[in-house]
C-alpha positions as CSV (number, residue, x, y, z in Angstrom):
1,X,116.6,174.7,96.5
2,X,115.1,177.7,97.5
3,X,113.9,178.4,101.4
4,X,111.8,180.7,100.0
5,X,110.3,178.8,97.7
6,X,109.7,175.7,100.2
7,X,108.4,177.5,102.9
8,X,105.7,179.9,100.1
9,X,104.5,175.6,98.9
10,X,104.2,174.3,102.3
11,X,101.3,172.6,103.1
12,X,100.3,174.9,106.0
13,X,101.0,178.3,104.2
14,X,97.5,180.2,105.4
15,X,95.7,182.2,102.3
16,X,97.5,179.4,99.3
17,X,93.8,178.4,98.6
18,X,93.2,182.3,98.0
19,X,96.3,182.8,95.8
20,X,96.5,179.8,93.7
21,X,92.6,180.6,92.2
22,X,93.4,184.2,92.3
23,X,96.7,183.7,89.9
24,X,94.7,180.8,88.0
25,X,91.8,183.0,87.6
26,X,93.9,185.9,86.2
27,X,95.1,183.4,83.9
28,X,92.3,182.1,82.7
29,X,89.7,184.7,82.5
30,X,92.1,187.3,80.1
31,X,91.1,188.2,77.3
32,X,93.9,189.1,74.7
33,X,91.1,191.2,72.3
34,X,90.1,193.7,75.5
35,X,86.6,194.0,76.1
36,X,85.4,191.8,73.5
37,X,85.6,194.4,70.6
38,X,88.3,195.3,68.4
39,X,90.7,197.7,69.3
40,X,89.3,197.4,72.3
41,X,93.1,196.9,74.1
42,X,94.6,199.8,72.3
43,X,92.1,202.1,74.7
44,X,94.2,201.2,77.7
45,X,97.7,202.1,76.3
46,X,99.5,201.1,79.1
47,X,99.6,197.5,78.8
48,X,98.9,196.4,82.6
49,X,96.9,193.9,81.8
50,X,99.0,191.7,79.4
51,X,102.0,192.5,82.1
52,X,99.5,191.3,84.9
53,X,99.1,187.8,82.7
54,X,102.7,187.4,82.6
55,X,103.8,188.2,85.7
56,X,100.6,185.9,87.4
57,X,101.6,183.1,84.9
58,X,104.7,183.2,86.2
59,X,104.5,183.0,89.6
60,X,101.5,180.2,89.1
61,X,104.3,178.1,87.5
62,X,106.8,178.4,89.4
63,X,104.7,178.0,92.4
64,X,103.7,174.6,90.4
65,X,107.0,173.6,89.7
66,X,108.6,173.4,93.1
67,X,109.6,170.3,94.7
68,X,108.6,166.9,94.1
69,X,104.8,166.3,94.2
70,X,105.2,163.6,96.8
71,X,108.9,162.3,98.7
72,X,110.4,159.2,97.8
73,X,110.1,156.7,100.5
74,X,113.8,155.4,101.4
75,X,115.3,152.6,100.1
76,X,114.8,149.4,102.9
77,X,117.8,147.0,103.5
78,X,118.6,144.6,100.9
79,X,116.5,146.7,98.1
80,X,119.0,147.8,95.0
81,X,118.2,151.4,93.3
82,X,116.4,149.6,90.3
83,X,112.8,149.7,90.0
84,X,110.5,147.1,91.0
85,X,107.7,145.6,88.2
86,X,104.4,146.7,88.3
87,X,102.3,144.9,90.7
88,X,105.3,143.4,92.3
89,X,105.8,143.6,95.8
90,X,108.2,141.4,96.8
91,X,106.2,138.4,97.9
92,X,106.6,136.5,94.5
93,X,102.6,136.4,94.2
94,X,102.3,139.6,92.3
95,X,99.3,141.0,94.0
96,X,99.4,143.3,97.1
97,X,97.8,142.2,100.4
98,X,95.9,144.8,102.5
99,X,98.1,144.9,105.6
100,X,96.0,147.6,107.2
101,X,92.3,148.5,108.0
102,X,92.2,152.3,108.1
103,X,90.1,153.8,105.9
104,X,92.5,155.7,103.2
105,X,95.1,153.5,102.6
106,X,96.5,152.3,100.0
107,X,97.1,148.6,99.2
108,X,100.0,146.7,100.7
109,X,101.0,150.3,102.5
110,X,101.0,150.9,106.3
111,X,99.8,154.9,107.6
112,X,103.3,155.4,107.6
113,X,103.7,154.9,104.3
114,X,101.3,156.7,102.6
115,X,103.1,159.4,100.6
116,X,102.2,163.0,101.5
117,X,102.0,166.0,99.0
118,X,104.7,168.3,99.7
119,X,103.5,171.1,97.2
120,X,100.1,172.8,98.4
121,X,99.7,174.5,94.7
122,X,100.1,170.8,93.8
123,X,97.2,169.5,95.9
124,X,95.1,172.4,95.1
125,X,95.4,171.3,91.2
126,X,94.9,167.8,91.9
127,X,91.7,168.8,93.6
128,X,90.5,170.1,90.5
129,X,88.0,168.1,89.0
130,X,86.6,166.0,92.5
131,X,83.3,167.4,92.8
132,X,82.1,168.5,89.5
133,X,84.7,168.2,86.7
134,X,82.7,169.5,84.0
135,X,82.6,172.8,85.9
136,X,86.1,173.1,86.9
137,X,87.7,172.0,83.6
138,X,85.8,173.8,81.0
139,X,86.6,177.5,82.2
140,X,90.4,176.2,82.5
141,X,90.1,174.5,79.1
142,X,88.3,177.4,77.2
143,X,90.8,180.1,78.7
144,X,94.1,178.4,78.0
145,X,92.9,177.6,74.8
146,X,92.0,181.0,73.8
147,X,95.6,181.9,75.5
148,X,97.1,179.7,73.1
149,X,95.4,180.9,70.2
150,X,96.1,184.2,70.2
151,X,99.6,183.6,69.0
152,X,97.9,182.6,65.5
153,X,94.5,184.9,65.8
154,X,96.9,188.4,66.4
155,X,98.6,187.1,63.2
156,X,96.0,186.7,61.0
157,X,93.2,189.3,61.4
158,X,91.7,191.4,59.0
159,X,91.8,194.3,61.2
160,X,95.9,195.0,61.8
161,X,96.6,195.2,65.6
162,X,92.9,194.6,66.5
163,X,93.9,191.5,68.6
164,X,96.7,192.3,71.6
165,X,99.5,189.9,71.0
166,X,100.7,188.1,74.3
167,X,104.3,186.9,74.7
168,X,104.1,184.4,77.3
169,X,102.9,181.6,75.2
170,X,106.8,180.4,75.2
């Protein structure tokens, strides 16, 4: 594993907030036809920003990708390295007892052993969504999806080379 890469994904990196909806707004807002009318990327010949897509996509994913989302508690003494049923905690009865009282626990788990995310980028995408879904998910929705499309739409336009294709759709 990379030191780099775990200390970047720690949970108390300062500006991750910043960079993760920075990289996912890059992402998302791009748009592969270039100011909405055709031709309309040919007037910046350069290319930057099809090269600033793939490069943000990039790091967003591998940013993403690091480490597991939460550690594996260790095995206690006497348990094998199989998996336990659903619902089965040991006691036979199938149904977990509360052991504690704090507020943010999970069933049948102490404070200690309430897993912790490991991955900041990780927690900042679960946090999607908490507030108001609908608000969070449809930008993210409507820009991946027209990300995605643009594989087939350069393909198959009437105008040749109106629409920019994008190669990071692999």
């Amino acid at each position: 594993r990379s030191l780099w890469l775990k200390s970047a994904t720690a949970i108390d990196v300062p500006y991750a907030s910043l960079l993760f909806y920075s990289l996912l707004n890059t992402v998302i807002s791009f748009d592969p036809v270039g100011w909405g009318v055709p031709y309309g990327a040919s007037v910046s010949r350069s290319g930057a920003p099809a090269r600033v897509l793939e490069k943000a996509a990039q790091v967003l994913i591998v940013l993403l990708d690091h480490g597991p989302s939460v550690p594996t508690p260790p095995l206690a003494e006497g348990e094998e390295g199989g998996e336990k049923a659903a619902g089965d905690d040991g006691s036979g009865g199938g149904v977990a007892e509360s052991k504690g009282e704090g507020e943010g626990e999970r069933e049948g788990e102490t404070p200690s052993q309430v897993p912790m995310p490991t991955n900041v980028y990780r927690a900042l995408l679960a946090s999607l969504g908490r507030d108001n879904p609908r608000e969070d998910f449809d930008p993210i929705y409507n820009g991946l999806v027209r990300l995605l499309n643009n594989v087939h739409e350069s393909a198959n336009v009437y105008l040749p080379g109106s629409v920019m294709t994008i190669d990071c759709h692999q």
